[in-house]
PDB file of N, CA, C and O in Angstrom, chain B, residues numbered from 101:
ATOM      1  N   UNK B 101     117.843  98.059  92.425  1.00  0.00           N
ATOM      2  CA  UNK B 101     117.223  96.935  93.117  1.00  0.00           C
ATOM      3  C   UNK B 101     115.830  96.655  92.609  1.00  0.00           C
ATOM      4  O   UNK B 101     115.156  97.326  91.828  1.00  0.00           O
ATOM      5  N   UNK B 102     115.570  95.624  93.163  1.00  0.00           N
ATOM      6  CA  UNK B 102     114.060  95.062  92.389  1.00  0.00           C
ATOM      7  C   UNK B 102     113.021  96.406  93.312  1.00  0.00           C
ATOM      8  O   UNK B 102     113.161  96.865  94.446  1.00  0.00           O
ATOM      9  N   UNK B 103     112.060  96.693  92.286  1.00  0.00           N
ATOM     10  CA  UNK B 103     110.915  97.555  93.118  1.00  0.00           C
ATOM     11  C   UNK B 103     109.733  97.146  92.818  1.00  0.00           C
ATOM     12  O   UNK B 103     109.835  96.152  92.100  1.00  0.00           O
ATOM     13  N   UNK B 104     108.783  97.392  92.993  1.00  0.00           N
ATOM     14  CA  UNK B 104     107.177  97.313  92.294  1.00  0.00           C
ATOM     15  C   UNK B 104     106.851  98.664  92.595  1.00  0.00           C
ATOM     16  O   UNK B 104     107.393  99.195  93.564  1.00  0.00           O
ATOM     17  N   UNK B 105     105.967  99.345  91.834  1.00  0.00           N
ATOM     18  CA  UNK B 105     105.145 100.857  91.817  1.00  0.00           C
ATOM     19  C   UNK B 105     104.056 100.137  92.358  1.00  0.00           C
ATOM     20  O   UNK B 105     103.658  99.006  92.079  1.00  0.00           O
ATOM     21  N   UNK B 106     103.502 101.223  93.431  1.00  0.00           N
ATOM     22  CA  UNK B 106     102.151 101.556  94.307  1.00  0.00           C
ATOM     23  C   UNK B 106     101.421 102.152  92.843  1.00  0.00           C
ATOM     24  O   UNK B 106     101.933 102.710  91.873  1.00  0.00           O
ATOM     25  N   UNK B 107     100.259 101.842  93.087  1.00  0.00           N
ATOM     26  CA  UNK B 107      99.147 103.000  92.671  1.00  0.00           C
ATOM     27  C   UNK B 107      97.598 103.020  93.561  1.00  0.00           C
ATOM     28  O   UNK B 107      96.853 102.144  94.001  1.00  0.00           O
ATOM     29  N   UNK B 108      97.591 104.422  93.547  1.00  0.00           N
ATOM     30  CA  UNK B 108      95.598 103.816  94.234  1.00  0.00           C
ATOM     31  C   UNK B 108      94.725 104.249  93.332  1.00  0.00           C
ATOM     32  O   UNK B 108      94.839 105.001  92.364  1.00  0.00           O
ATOM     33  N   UNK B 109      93.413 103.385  94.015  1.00  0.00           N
ATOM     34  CA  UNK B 109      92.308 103.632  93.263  1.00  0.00           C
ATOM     35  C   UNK B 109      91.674 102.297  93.538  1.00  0.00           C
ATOM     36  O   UNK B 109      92.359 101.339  93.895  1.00  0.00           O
ATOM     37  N   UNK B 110      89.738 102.190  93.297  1.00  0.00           N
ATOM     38  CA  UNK B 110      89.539 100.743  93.374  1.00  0.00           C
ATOM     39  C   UNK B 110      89.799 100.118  92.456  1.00  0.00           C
ATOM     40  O   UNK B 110      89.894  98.917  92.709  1.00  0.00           O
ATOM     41  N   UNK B 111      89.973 100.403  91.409  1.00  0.00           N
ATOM     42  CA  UNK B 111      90.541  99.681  90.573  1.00  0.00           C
ATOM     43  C   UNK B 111      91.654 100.163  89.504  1.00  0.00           C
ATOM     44  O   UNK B 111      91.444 100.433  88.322  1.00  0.00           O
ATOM     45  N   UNK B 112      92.893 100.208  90.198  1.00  0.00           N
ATOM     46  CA  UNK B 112      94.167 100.055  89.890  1.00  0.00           C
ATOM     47  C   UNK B 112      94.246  99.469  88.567  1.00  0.00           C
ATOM     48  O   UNK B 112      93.593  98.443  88.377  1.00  0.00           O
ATOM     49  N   UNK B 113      95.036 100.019  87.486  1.00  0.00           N
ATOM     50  CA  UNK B 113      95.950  99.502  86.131  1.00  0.00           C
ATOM     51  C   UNK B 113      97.421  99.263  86.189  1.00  0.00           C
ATOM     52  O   UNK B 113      98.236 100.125  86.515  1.00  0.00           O
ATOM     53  N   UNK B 114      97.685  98.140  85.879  1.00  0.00           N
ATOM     54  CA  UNK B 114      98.959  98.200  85.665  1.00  0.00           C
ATOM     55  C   UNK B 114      99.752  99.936  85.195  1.00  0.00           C
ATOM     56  O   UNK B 114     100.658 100.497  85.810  1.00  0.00           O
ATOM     57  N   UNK B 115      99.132 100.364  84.117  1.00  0.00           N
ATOM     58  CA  UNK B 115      99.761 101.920  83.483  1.00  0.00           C
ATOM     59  C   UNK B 115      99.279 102.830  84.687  1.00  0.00           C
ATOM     60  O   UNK B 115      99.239 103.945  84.167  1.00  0.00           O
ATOM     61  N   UNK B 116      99.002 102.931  85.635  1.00  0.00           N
ATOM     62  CA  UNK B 116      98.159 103.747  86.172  1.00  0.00           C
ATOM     63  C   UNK B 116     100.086 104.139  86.736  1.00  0.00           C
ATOM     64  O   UNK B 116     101.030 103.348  86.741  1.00  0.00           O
ATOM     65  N   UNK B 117     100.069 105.914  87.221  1.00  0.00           N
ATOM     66  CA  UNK B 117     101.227 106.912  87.527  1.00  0.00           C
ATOM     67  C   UNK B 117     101.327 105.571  88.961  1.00  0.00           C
ATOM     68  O   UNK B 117     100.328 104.973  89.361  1.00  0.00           O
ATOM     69  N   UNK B 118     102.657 105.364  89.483  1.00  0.00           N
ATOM     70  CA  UNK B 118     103.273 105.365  90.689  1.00  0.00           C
ATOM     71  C   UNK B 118     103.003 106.720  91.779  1.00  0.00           C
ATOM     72  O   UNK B 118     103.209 107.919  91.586  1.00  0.00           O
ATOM     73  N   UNK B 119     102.490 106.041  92.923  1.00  0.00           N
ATOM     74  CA  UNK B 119     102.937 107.122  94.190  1.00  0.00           C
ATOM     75  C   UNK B 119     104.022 106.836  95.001  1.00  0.00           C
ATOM     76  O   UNK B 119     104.497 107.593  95.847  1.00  0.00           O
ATOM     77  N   UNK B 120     104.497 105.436  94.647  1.00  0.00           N
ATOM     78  CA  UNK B 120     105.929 104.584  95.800  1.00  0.00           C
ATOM     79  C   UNK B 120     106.328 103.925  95.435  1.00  0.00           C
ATOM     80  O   UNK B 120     105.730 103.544  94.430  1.00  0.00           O
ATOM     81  N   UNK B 121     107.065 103.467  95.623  1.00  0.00           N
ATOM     82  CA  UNK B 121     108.312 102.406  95.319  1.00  0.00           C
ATOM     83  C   UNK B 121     108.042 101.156  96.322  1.00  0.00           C
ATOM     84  O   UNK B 121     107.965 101.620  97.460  1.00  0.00           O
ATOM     85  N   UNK B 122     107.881  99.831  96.331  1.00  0.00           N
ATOM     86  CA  UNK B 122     108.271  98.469  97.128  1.00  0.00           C
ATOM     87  C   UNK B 122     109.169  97.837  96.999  1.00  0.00           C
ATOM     88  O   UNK B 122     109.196  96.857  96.255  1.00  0.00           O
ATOM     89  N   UNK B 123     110.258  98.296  97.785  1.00  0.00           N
ATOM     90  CA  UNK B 123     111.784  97.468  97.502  1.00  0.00           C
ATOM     91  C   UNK B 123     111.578  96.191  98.116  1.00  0.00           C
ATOM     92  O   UNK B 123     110.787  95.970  99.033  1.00  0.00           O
ATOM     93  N   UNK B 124     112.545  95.133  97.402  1.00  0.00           N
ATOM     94  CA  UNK B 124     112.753  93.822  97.895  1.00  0.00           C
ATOM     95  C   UNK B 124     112.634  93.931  99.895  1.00  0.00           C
ATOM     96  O   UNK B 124     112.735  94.987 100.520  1.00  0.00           O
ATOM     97  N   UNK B 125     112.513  93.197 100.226  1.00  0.00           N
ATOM     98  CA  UNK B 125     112.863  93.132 101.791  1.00  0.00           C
ATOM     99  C   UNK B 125     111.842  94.405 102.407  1.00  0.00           C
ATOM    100  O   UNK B 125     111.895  94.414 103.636  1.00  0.00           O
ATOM    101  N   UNK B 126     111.136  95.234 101.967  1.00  0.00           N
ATOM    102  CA  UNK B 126     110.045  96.157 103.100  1.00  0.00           C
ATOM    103  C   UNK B 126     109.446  95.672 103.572  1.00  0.00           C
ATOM    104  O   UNK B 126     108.902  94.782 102.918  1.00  0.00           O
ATOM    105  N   UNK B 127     109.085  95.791 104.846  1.00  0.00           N
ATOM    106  CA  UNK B 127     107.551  95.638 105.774  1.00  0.00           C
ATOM    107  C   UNK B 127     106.594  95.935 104.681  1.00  0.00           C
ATOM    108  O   UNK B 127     106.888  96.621 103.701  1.00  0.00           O
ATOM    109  N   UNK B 128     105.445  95.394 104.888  1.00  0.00           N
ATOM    110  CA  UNK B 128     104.655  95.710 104.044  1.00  0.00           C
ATOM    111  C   UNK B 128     103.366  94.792 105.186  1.00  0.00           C
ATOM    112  O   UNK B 128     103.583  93.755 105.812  1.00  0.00           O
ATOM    113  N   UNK B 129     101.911  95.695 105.144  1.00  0.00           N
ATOM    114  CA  UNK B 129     101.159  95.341 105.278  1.00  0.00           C
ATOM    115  C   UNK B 129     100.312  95.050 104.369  1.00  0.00           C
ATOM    116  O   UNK B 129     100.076  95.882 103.494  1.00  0.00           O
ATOM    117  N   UNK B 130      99.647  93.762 104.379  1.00  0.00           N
ATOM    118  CA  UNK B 130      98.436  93.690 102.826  1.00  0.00           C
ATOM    119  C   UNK B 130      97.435  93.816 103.900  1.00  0.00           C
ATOM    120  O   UNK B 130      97.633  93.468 105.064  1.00  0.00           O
ATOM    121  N   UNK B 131      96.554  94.236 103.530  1.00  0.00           N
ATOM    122  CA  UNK B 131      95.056  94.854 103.656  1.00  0.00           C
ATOM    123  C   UNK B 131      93.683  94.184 103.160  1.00  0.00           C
ATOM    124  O   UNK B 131      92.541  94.447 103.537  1.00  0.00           O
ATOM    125  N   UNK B 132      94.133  93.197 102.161  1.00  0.00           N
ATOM    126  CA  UNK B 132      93.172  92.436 101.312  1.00  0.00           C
ATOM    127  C   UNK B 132      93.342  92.774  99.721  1.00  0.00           C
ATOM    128  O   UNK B 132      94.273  93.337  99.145  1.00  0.00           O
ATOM    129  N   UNK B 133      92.086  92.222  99.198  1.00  0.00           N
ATOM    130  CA  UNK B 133      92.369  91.774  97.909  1.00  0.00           C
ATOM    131  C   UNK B 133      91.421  93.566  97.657  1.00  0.00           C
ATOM    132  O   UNK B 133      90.529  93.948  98.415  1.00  0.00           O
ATOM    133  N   UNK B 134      91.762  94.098  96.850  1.00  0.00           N
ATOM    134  CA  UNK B 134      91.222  95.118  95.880  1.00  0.00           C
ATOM    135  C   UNK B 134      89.801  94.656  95.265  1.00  0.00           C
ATOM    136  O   UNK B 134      89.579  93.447  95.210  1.00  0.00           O
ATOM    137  N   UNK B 135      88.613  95.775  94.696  1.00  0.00           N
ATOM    138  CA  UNK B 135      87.873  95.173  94.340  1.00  0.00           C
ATOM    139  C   UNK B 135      88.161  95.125  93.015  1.00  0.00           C
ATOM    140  O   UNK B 135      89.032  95.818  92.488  1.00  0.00           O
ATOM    141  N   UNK B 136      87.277  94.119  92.289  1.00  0.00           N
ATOM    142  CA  UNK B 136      87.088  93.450  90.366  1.00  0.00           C
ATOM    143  C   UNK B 136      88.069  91.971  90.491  1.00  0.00           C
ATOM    144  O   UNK B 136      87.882  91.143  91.382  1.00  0.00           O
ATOM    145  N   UNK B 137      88.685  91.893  89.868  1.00  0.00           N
ATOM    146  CA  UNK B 137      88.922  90.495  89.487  1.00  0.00           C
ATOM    147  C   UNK B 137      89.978  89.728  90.667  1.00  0.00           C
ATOM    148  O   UNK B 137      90.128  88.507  90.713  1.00  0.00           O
ATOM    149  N   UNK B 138      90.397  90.324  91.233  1.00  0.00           N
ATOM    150  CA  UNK B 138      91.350  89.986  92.910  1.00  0.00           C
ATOM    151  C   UNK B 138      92.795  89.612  92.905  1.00  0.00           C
ATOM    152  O   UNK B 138      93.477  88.831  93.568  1.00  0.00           O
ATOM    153  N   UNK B 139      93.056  90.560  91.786  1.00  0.00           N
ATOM    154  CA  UNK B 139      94.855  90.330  91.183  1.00  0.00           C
ATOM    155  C   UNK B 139      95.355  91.765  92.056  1.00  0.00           C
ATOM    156  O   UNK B 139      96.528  92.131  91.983  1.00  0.00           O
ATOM    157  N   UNK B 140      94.719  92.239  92.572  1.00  0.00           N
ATOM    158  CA  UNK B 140      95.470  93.512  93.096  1.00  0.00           C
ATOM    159  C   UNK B 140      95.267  93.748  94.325  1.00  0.00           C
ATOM    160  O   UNK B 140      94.189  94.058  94.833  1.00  0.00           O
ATOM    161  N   UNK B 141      96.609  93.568  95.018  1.00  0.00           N
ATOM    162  CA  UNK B 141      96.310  94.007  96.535  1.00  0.00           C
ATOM    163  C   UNK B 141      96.675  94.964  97.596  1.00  0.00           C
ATOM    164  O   UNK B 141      97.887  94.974  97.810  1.00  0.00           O
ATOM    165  N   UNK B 142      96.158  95.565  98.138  1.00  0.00           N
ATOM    166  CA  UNK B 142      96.702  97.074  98.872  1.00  0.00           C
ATOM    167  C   UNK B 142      97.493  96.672 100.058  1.00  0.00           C
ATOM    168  O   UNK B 142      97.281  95.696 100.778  1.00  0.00           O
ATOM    169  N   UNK B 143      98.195  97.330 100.138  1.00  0.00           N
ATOM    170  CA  UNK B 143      98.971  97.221 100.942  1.00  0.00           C
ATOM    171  C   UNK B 143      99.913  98.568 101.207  1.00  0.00           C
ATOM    172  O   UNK B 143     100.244  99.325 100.294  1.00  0.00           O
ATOM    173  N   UNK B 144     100.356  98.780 102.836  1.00  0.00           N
ATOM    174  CA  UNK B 144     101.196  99.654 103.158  1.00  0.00           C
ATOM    175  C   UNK B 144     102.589  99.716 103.146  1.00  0.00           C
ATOM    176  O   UNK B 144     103.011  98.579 102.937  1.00  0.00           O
ATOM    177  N   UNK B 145     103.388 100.420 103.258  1.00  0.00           N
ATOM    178  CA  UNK B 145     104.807 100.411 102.900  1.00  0.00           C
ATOM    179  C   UNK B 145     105.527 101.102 104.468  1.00  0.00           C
ATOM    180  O   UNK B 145     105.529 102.290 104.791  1.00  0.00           O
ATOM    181  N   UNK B 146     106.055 100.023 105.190  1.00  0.00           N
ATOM    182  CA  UNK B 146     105.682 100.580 107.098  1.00  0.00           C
ATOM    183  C   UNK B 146     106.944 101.862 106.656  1.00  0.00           C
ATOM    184  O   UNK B 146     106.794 103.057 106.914  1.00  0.00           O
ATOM    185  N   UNK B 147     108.043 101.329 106.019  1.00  0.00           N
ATOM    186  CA  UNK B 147     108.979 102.560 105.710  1.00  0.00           C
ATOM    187  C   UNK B 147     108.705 103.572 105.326  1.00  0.00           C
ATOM    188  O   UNK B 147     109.224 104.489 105.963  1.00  0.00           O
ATOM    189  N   UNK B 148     108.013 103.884 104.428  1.00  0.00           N
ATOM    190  CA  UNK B 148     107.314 104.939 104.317  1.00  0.00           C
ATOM    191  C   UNK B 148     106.091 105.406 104.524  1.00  0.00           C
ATOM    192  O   UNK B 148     105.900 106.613 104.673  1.00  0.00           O
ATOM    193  N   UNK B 149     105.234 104.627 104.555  1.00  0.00           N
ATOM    194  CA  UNK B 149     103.507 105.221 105.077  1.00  0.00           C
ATOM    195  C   UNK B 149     102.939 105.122 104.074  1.00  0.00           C
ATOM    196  O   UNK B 149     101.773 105.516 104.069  1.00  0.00           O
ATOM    197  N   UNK B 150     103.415 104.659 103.040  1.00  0.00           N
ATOM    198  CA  UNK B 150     102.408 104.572 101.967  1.00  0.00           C
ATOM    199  C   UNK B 150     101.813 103.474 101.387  1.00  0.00           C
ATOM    200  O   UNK B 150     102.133 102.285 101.387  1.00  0.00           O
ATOM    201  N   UNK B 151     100.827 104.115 100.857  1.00  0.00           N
ATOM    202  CA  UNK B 151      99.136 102.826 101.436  1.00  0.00           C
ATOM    203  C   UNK B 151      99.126 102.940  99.436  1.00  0.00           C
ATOM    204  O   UNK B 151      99.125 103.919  98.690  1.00  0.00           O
ATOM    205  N   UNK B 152      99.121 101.486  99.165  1.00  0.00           N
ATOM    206  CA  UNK B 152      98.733 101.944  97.422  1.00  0.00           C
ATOM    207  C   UNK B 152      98.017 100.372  97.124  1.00  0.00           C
ATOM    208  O   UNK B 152      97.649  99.701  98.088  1.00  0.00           O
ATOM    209  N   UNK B 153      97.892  99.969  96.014  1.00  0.00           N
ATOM    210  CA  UNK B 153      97.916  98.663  95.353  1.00  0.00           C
ATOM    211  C   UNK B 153      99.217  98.006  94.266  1.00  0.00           C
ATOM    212  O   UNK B 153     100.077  98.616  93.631  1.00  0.00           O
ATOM    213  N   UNK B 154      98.966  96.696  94.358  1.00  0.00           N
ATOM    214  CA  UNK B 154     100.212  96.189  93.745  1.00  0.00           C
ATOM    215  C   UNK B 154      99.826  95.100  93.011  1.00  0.00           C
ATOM    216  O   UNK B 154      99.036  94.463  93.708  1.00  0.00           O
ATOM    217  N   UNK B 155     100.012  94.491  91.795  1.00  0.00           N
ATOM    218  CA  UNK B 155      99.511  93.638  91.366  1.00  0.00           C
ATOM    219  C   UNK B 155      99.973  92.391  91.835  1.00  0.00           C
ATOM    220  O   UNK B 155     101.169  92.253  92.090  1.00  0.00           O
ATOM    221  N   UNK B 156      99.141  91.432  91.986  1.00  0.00           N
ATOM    222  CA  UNK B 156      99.917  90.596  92.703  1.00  0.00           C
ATOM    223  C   UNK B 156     101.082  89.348  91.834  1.00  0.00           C
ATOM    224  O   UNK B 156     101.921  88.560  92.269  1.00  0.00           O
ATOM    225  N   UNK B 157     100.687  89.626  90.712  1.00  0.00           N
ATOM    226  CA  UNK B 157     101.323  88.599  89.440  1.00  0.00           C
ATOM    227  C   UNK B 157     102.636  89.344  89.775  1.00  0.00           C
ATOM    228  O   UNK B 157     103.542  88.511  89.791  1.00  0.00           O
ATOM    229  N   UNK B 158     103.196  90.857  90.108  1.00  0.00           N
ATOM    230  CA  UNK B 158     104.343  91.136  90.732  1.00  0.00           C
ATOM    231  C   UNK B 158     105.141  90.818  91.492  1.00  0.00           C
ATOM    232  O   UNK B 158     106.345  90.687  91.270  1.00  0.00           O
ATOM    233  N   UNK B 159     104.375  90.594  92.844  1.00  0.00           N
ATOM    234  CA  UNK B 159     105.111  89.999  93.673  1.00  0.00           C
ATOM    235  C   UNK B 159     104.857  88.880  94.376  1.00  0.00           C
ATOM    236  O   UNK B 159     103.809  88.268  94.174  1.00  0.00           O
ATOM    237  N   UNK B 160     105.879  88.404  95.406  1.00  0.00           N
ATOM    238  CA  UNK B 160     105.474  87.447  96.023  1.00  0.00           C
ATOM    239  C   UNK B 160     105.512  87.661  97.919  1.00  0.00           C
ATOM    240  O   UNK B 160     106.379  88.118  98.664  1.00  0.00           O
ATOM    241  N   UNK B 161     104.740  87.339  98.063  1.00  0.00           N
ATOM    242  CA  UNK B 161     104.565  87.661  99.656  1.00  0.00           C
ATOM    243  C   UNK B 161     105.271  87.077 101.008  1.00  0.00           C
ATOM    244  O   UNK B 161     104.821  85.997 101.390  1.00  0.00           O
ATOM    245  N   UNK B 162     106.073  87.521 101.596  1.00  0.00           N
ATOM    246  CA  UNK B 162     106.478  86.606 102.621  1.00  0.00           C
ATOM    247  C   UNK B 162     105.876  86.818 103.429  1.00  0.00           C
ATOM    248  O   UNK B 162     105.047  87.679 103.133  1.00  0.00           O
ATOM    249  N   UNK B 163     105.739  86.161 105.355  1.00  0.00           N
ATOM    250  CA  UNK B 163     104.931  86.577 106.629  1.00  0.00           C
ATOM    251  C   UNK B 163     104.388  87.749 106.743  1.00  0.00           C
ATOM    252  O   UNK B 163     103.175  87.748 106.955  1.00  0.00           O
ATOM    253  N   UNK B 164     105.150  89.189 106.635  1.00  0.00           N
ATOM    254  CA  UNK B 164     105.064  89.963 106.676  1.00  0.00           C
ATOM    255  C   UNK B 164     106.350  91.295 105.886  1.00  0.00           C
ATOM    256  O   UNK B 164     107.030  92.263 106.227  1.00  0.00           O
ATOM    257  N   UNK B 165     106.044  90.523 104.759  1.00  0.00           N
ATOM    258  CA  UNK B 165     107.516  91.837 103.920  1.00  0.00           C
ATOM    259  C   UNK B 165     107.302  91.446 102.521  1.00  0.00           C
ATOM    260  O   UNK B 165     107.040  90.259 102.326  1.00  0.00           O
ATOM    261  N   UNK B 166     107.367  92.238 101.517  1.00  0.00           N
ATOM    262  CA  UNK B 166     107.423  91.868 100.047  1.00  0.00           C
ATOM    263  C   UNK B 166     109.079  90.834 100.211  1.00  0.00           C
ATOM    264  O   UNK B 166     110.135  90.930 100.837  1.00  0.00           O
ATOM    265  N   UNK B 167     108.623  90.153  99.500  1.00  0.00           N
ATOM    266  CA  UNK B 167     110.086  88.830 100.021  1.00  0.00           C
ATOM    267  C   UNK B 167     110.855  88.923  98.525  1.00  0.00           C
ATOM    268  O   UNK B 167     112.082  88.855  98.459  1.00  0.00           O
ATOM    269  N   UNK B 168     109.957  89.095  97.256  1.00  0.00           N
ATOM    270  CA  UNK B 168     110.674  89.216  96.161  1.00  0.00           C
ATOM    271  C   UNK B 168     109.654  90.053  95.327  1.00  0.00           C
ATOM    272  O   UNK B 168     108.585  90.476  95.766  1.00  0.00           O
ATOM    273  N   UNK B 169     110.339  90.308  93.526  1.00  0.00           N
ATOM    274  CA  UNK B 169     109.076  90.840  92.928  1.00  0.00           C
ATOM    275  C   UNK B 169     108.999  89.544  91.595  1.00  0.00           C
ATOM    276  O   UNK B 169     109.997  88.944  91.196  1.00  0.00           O
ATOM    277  N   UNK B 170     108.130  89.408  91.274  1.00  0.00           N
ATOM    278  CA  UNK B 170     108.187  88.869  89.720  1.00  0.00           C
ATOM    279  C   UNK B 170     108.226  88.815  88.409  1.00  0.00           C
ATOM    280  O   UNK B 170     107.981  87.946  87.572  1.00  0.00           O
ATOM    281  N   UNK B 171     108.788  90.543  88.374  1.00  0.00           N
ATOM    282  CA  UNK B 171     109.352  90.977  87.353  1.00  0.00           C
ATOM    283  C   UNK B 171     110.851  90.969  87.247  1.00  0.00           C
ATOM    284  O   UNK B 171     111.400  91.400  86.233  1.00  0.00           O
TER     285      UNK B 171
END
């Protein structure tokens, strides 16, 4: 299934290791924009508890759930 990789840090890389997985359809809380250029946004994963960043050129956001990815 479609996923996106979590990573943390304030400023997140695309190459930077995965801590989680964002499947199509999760709850997901965003948190705001990350700091430096504002392509990366944190967000939680309610299924699992995990708090990372995601680029946002990845995905696309619905009300409240990653709705798709854009890869």
């Amino acid at each position: 299934g479609a996923r996106v990789p979590l990573v943390r840090g304030a400023e997140p890389r695309q190459s930077a290791a995965g801590l989680g997985t964002a499947y199509k359809g999760d709850t997901c809380t965003s948190h705001g924009w990350a700091e430096g250029d504002g392509t990366w946004v944190k967000v939680t994963i309610q299924r699992t508890g995990v708090t990372g960043y995601v680029h946002s050129l990845l995905v696309a956001w619905g009300k409240e759930e990653l709705s798709r990815t854009g890869a």
